[in-house]
N, C-alpha and C positions, 0 to 999 in steps of 0.2 A: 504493500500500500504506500503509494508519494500523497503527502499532505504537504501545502503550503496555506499560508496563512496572510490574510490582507485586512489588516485595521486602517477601517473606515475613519473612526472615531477612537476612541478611551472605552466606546460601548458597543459598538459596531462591526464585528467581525466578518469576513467571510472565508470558509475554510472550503478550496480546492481537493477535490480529494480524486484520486485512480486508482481504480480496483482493477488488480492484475488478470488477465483474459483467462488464466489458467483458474482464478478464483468465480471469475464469470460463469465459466462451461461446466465446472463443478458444480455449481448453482441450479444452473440452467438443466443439466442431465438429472439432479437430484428429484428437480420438480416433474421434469418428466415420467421419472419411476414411477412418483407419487402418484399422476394422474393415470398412467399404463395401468396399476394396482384399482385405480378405482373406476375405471370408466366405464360408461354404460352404452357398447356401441349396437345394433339391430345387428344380427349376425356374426356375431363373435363372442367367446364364452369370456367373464369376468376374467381379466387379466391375462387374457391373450390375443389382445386387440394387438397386432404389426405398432412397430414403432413408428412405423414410415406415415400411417395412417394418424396416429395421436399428432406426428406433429404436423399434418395438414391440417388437421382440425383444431387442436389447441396451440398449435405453436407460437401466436401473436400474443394470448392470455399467459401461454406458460411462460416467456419472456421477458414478459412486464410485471409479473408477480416475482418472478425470482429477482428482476434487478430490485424491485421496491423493497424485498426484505435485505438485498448486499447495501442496499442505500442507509438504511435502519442502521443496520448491523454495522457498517466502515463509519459511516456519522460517529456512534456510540462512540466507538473504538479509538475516531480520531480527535472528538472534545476530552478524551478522558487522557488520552496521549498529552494533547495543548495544555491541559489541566485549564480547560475553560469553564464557565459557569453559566451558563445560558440563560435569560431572563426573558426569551419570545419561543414562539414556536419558530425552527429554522424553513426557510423558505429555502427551495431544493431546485436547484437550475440544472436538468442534464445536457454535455456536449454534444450532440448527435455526431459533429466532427471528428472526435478525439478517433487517433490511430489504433490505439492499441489499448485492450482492456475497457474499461466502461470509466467515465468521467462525468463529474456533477463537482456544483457548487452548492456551499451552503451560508445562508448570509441570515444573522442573526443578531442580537442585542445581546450581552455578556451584561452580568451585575460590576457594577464599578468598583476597581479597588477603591480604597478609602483611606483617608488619612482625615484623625482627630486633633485637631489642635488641644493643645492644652488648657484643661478648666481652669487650674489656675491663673489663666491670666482673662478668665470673663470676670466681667465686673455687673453685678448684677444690682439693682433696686430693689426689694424686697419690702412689701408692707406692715405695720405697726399698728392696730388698733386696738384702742382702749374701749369699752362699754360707758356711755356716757347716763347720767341721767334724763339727756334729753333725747337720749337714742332708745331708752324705755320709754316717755313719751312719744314720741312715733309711732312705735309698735302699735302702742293702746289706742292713737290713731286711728292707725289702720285695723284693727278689733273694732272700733266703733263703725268705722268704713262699711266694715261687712256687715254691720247687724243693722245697716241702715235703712227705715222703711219710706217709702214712696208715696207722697198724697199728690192727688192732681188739683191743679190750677186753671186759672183760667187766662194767666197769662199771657205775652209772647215769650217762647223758648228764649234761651239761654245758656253759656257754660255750666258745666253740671248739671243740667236737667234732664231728665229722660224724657224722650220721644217717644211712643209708640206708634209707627208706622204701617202701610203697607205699600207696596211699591215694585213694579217690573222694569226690567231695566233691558238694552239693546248695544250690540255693540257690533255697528254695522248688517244692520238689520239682524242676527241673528239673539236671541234671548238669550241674559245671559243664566236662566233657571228653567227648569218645564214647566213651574208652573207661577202665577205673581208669588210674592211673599205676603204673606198676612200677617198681621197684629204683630209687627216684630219692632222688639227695644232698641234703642240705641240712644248710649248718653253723648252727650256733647261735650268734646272732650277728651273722650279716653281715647281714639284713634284706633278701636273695632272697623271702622269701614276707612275704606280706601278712601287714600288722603284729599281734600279738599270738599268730600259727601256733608261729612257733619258740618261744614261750615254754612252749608245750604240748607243748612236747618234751625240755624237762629235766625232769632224774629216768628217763628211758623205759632201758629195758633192751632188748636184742634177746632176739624172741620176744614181747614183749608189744602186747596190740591198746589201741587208746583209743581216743573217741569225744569229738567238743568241738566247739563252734560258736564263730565266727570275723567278725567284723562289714567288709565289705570297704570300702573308702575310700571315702567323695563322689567323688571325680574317679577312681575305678577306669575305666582303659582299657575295660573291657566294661560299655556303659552300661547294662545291664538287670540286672547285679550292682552295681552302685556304690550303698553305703550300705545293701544288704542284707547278712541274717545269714546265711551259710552252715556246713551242717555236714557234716562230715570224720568219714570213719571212717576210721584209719591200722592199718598192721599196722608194727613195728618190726621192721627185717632186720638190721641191724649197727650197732654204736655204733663210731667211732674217733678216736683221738688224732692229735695231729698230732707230727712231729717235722722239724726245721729241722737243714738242714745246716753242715756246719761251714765257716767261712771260708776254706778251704787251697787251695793248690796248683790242686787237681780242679776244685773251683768256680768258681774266676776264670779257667780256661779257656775254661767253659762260656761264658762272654760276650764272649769274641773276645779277652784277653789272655794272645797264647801263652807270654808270660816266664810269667806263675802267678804272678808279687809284688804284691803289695798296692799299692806303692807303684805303680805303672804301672795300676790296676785304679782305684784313688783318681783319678789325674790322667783317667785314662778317663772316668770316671764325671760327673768335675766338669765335663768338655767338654759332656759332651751335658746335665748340669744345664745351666750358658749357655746352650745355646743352647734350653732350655726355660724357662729363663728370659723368655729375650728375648720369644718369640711369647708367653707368659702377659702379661707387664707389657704390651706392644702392645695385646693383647684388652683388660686392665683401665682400660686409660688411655682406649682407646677407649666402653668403657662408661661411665665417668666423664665424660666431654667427652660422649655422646649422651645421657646423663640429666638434664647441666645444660643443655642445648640444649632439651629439652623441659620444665624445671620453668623457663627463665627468659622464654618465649615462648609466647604465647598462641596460637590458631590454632582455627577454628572445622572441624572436619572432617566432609565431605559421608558420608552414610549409605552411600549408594550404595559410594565407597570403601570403606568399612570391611566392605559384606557381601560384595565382590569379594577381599577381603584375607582375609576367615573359609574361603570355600568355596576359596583354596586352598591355605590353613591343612587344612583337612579333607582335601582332595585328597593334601597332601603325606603326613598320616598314616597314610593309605590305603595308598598307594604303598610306603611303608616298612612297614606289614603286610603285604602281600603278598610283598615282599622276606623277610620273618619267617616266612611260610606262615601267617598269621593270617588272619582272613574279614575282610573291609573292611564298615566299619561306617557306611551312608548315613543312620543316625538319630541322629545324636550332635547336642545341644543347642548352636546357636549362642553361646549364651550363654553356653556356656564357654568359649569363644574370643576374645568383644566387648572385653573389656579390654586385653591383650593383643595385638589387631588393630587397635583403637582406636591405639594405643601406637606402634604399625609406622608406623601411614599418617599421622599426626603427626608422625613424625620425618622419615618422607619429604618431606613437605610442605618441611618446616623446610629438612631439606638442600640440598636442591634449589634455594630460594630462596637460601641461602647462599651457595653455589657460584654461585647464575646473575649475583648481587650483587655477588660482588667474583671476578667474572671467575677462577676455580680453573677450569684446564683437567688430564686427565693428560696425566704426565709421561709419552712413551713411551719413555724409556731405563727406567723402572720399572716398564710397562707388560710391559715384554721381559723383563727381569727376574725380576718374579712369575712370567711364565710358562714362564722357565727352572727357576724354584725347583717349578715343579707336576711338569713336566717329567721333573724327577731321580728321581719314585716309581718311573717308570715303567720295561720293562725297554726299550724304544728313544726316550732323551727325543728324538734329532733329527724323528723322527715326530712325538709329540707336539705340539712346537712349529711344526713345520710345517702341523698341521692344527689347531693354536688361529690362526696367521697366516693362513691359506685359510680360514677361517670365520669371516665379520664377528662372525654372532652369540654366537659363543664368547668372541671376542677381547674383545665388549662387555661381557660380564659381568665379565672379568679389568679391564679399563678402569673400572669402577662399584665394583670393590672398593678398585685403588689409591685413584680419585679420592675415595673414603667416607676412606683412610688420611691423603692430602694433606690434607685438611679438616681433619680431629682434629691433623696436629700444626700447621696456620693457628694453629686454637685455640686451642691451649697455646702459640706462641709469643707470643701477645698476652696471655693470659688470666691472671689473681693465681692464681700457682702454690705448695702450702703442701706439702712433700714429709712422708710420713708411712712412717716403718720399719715393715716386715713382715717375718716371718720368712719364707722358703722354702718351708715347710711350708702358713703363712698362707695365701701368694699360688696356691697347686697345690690347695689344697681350699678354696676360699669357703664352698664350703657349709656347712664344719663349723664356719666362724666363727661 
């Protein structure tokens, strides 16, 4: 066998390969036994069909089967020789020219080698927060928020007021529902409907109809609306105000504190802040240490990964629409994923050489652990835990999450740590930063 080798790229291989004629006709006579042994021809008894006859009749099949298994077979043979690593399926060029022996190309993507720069010289930001007492105010806030009841007015709407509507809408003549919507809420303000809807709803009085067009987002979930204009005819059913309950006695039962004192409802509260605390700051520290991971390391990432990584980006979406009662949408634009997916299988990359580098195994006292803490949602966790410990594959995913956790705090015990205060409030909504 002659192998030569032609790097496209860092990830791009194509490996020339010549399978010697004498390995060819060995091939090629073997299959012929094969099918002499089995053929079924009118007038000749099982396995004494004439050779001369098998390869008039199969000799184009028997030809092209044996080279496809030398092709298998010499491929295997010659990435394992290169000592290459393949990350696409190879794409297979035969010579029909080649002189002597049978000849093919095979052009493929290779996983990148990889080189870590050193943690110690990332310099990371790392978050600090304290529990305030006006971060327990908030909370009780938002406890009032929820137990807020709705009278109707006779007003003209406004911020915070609920609407109750009904309404069909168009977008480019097609609906975008089967059927109107009826008697449906919407506060003004919270930003439930697509941007610029609720604004078309202050000033509305119940009883009155309106008529408005509404431009729906580039990246709207329904891709054959996104960045179209859509138009809405509403009928208004009820305008209402909110009103928030008082902090007494009543209310701080509601949430499991049977004394009813503030004070007992306060130290409540602040428990489960902690321990909301803790898993937030976990998640951020961890974004932080996987974004300096991939802004201080290079890594050339194969195609092939990345559309393996999109479709089940798309897949998972699916799945969660249909959990929604939505239609699964098999024509949504790659390209809005590529970034994003790109992003994934770069870190993966990264991790994985990390870990295999400085030897991070998990810990499986943590491993038991995690999966006691998964455990306690459920209403029998010894079950639970008994069938994440009976199922390799389960247990695997629990062992990829701690060993992703190990990593990140390697990191920051090596890493220029610069601690930066946030409020509570801060660190529970990013977004709004």
């Amino acid at each position: 066998m002659q192998i030569s080798v032609e790097s496209n790229s860092d990830i791009k291989k194509t490996l020339t390969i010549v399978v010697p004629q004498q390995e060819v006709d060995t091939a090629v006579n073997k299959r012929y036994d094969e099918v002499k042994r089995n053929a079924r021809i009118d007038g000749f008894r099982p396995g004494k069909v004439p050779m001369s006859v098998i390869k008039k009749k199969f000799g184009t099949s028997v030809k092209a089967e044996a080279l496809s298994e030398l092709t298998q077979s010499f491929l295997y043979k010659a990435i394992m020789e290169e000592k290459l690593n393949p990350a696409s399926v190879p794409v297979i060029t035969p010579n029909d020219d080649a002189k002597d022996g049978y000849e093919f190309s095979a052009s493929f993507e290779v996983y990148p080698e990889i080189t870590i720069n050193a943690v110690e010289d990332l310099k990371l930001k790392t978050p600090v927060v304290e529990i305030a007492d006006s971060d327990i105010d908030g909370v009780i806030e938002k406890l009032r928020s929820q137990k807020k009841t709705w009278n109707e007015v006779k007003a003209e709407a406004k911020k915070d007021n609920r609407v109750t509507i009904s309404f069909e809408g168009k977008v480019n003549e097609k609906a975008i529902s089967k059927e109107p919507i009826k008697s449906f809420p919407v506060v003004i303000g919270s930003k439930s409907m697509i941007p610029g809807f609720e604004d078309k709803l202050v000033g509305v009085k119940a009883g009155e109809t309106l008529s408005f067009e509404v431009t729906f987002p580039e990246d709207y979930q329904q891709a054959d609306f996104a960045g179209e204009v859509g138009q809405f005819d509403v009928e208004v059913e009820k305008v209402e105000k909110s009103e928030l309950p008082e902090v007494n006695e009543e209310f701080i039962k509601l949430f499991g504190v049977e004394s009813g004192e503030m004070t007992g409802f306060r130290d409540d509260l602040k428990n489960n802040m902690r321990d909301e605390l803790k898993r937030a700051l976990g998640a951020k520290r961890k974004t932080i240490v996987m974004d300096a991971i991939i802004e201080n390391n290079d890594v050339s990432v194969p195609a092939a990964l990345v559309d393996n990584e999109i479709s089940q980006m798309i897949s998972s979406l699916n799945e969660k629409a249909a959990q929604a009662g939505q239609p699964a949408q098999s024509d949504l634009a790659k390209e809005l994923f590529e970034e994003q997916a790109t992003k994934r299988v770069k870190l993966g990359l990264l991790l994985n050489e990390m870990i295999k580098q400085n030897d991070i195994k998990a810990d499986d006292a943590k491993v038991q652990e995690r999966i006691e803490e998964l455990a306690r949602t459920y209403e029998s966790p010894e079950g639970v835990v008994n069938w994440y410990n009976s199922n390799p594959a389960e247990r695997s995913k629990v062992e990829s999450a701690v060993l992703e956790d190990q990593l990140v705090n390697w990191v920051l015990e090596r890493a220029s740590i610069t601690e930066t205060s946030l409020t509570f409030e801060e660190l529970m909504a990013p977004a709004q930063q």
